[in-house]
N, C-alpha and C positions, 0 to 999 in steps of 0.2 A: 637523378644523380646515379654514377655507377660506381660500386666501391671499388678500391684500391684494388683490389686482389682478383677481381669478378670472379667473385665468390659471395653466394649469400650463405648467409648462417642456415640453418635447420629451425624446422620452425620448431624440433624438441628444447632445443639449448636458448629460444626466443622466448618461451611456452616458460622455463626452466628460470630468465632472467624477470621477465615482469611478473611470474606468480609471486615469488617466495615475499615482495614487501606484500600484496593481499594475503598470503597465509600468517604472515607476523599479524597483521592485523584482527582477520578473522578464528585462528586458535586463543587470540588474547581473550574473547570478548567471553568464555564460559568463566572464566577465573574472578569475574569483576565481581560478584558477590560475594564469593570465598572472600576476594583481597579486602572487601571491606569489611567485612565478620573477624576475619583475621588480626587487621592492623586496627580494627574499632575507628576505623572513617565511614563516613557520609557515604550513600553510592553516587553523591552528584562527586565528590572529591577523589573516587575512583574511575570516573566516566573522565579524570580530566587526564588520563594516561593516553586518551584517543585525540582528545583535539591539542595538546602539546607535540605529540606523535604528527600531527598536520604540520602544527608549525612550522618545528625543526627539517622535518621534511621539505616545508617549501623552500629552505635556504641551503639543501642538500641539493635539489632539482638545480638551481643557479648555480651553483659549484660546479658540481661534475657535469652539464650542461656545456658552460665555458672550459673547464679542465678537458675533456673529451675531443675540444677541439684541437684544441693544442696539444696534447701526448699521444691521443689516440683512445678509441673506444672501450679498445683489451684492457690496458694498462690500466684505465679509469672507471671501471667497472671491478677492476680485483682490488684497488685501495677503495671502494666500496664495501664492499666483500667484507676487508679483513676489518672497517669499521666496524661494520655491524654485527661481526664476532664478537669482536670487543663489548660494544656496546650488551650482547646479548650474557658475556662472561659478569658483565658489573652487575644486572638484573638478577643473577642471581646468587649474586654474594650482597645483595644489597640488603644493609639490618634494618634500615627502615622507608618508609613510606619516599621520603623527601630524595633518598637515592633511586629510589624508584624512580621517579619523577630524569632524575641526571641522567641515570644510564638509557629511560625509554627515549630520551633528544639524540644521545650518540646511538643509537640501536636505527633511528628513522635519518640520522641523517647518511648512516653510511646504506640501506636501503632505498634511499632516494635513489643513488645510482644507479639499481635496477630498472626502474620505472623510466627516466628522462636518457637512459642512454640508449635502451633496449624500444624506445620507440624513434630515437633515433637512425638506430641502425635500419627498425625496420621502413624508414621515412626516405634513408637511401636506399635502399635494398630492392626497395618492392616498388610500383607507381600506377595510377590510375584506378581501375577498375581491379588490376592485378593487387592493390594495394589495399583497395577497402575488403578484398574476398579474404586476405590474408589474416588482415587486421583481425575481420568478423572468424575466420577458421583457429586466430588464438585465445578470441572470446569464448567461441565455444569449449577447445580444449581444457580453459579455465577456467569455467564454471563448478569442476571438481573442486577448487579451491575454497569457494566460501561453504562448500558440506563440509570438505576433512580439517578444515579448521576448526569449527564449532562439534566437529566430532571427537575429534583427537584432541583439544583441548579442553571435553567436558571428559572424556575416559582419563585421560592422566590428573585431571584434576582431582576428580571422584574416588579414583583408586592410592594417587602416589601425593597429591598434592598439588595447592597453582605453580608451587617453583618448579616440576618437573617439566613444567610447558616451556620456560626459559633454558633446561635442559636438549629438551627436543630443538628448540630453533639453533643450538649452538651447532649439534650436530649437523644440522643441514645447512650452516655456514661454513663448515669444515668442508663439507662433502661439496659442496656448490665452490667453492674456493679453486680444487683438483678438479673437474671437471672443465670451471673455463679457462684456467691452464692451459687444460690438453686439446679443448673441441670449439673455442670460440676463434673466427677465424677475425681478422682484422679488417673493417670495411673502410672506415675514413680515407676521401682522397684527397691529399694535401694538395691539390692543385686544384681543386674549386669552392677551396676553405680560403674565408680573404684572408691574407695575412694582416696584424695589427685591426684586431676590432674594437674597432670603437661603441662601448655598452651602450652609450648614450644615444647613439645614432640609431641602433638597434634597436632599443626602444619605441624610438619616433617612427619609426618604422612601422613596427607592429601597434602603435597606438594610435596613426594615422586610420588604419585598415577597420571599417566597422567590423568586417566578416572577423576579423582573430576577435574581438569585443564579445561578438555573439557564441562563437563557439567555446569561449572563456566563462561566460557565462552560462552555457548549458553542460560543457562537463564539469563545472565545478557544484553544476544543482545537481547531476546525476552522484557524483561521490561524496557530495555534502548529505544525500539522501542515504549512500549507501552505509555510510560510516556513520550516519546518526543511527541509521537503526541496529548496526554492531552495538553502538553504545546501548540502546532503549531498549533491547528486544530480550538480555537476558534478563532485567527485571520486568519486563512486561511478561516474560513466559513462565521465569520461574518463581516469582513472587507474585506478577493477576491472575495465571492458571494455573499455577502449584506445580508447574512441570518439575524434572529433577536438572541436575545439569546433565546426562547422560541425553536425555529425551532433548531437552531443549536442543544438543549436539545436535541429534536427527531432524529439525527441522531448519538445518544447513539444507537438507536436500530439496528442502522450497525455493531457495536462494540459487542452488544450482542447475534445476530443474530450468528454472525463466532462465540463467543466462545461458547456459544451452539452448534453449528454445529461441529464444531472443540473438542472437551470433548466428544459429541455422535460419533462421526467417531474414536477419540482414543481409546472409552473403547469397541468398536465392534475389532478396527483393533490387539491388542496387543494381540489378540487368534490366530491371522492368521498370525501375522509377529515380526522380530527381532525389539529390538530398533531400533536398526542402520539402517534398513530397513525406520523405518517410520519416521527417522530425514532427513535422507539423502530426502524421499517424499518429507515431511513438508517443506521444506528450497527450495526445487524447484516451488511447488502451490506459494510459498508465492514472491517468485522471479518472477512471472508470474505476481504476482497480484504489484509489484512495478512498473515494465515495463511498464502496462496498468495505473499507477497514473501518472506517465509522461505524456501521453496525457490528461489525464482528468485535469491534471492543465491547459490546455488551453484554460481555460473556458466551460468546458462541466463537469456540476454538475453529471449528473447520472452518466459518466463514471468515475469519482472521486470515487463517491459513492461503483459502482461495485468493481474497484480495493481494496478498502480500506478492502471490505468483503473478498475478494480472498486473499487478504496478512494476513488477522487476521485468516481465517480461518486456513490457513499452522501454524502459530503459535502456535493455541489453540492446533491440531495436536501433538507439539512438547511438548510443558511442561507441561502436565502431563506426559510424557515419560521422560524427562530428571529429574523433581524433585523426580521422585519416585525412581530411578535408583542410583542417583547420589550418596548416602552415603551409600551403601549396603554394609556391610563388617567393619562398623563402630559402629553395634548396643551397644558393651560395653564403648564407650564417646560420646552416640548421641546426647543427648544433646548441650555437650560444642563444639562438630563438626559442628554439623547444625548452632550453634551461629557463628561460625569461618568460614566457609563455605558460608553464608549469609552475614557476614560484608566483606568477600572479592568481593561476588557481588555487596551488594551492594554501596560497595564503586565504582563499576565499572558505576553501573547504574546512580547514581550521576554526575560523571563523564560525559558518554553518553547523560542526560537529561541538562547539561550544554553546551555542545557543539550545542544543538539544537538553545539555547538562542544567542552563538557567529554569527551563520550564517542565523539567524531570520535575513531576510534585506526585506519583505513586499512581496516576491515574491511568486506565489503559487507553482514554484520548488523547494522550499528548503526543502519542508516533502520529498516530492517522492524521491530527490538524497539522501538524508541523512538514509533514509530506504532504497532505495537500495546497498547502499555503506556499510550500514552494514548488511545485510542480505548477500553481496558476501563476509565479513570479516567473520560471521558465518561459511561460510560455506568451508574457506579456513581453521580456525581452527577445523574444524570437520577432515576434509581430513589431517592436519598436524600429527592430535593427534590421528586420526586411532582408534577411539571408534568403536570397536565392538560388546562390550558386552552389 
């Protein structure tokens, strides 16, 4: 597809749209001990800030998704924007838990528009082998995100407080607001957007298609993985290894470490090999690297450490191959597909990052089984659904 303008965005202002919902997420996750010391909740009933945050998000993804198509990209990416201002203004005027709770739904659904628009764009934008190097070259650039989240959310927690974390994200909704203003350029081309879509057909569509099933089902096991362990990993580090939250911050850089590594190994590997080739890889490194987190919960931090790189790295591997792949043959309802595509994941993912809070019982095996239990479900629905292409 070629946009309106033939003009593609920069991959700074690309890099700039799909990070900031991963940095709301990943700056949240140092605070969740604080928040529940503070408010005298459960840590399972403050891990439920991250799979509410899924949900509403998936119904954010289906909005702006469909909206996108019909106004256009610009316009529906900035009533995202000023969402999720909002939403970030009420979080931190909120006097209790329960508002918590309100403002974290409007805060993920006006960031949903980051995510399902900004892989739209780059769905038209970019194509083929051009599309997956792309994809993998904003993986990479993003891999900064999951370190200075858990960085910058354990220093302003440690020093000013967790509300100052919902201070920071306002300002970089301000700042992100003037920016795609001035430098987002407008891709949607209304003339190979059907007019009058019908949801329902679209639908049947993509639920005809085993390949969108299977690639549904592997990125929502990759984000279902990544977002449990937002959830699990600051009381696994700061309450099973007594880390601090400062320190815990610094082992974002394991997290970013793999998806760097992981983004440079996919956008080298997809010249030399099939998809299918390098999911069927990725799902085994990353089953390597579960295996070895079972022992490193036995109290041995650096072999925790190592596994957690071995498992993120097989992932990072996979999605850029699966999200570049996954809606290929859908370019005339990409939009309202990637909305419908996206709210079924991540309805999945919501799901996934709940189940982590059910079987939180204080132990440090509950991350390692619960990623490996789904990385072998990965990778029985790969083998079911027989993606080759």
């Amino acid at each position: 597809m070629i946009n309106v303008l033939k003009k593609q965005p920069s991959i700074l202002i690309i890099i700039a749209l799909i990070g900031f919902p991963q940095i709301s997420e990943s700056i949240f996750t140092p605070i969740l001990p604080a928040m529940s010391a503070g408010m005298q909740i459960s840590a399972q009933t403050t891990q439920l800030t991250m799979s509410t945050y899924f949900f509403m998000f998936a119904f954010g993804v289906l909005f702006f998704g469909w909206f996108s198509d019909k106004v256009g990209r610009k316009p529906a990416i900035l009533l995202g924007l000023i969402i999720y201002l909002l939403g970030n203004l009420g979080l931190l005027y909120s006097p209790n838990f329960e508002w918590i709770l309100i403002f974290r739904v409007v805060q993920a659904f006006g960031a949903a528009a980051g995510s399902v628009i900004t892989q739209t764009i780059m769905r038209e934008s970019f194509h083929g082998i051009e599309g997956e190097k792309v994809f993998a070259k904003v993986g990479a650039a993003l891999a900064l995100s999951p370190a200075l989240g858990p960085i910058i959310g354990g220093f302003l927690q440690s020093i000013y407080g967790y509300r100052s974390v919902f201070s920071a994200l306002i300002v970089m909704a301000v700042m992100l607001v003037f920016y795609i203003s001035l430098r987002l350029p407008e891709t949607r081309n209304p003339q190979l957007i059907e007019k009058d879509l019908n949801w329902f057909n679209v639908i049947k569509q993509l639920a005809k298609s085993p390949k969108v099933w299977g690639y549904a089902l592997l990125i929502s096991g990759v984000n279902g993985i990544l977002f449990s362990y937002y959830a699990e990993a600051p009381f696994v580090f700061m309450e099973g290894f007594k880390l601090s939250a400062v320190q815990y911050g610094w082992t974002g850089l394991i997290i970013a470490v793999a998806s760097l590594s992981g983004a440079i190994l996919a956008n080298h590997l997809v010249t030399h090999y099939t998809p299918y080739q390098l999911i069927k890889t990725s799902l085994l490194v990353s089953l390597i690297g579960a295996g070895l987190m079972l022992y490193g919960a036995q109290q041995h931090l650096v072999i925790m450490l190592i596994a957690i790189l071995i498992v993120f790295i097989g992932l990072n591997i996979l999605l850029p191959i699966v999200l570049s792949q996954a809606l290929v043959g859908f370019e005339n309802i990409i939009g309202t597909a990637s909305g419908l595509f996206s709210f079924a994941y991540y309805i999945l993912i919501s799901i996934l990052t709940y189940l982590i809070t059910v079987i939180h019982n204080g132990s440090l095996f509950a991350l390692p089984v619960y990623i490996l239990v789904m990385l072998i479900g990965m990778s029985l629905s790969l083998t079911l659904l027989n993606i080759r292409k």
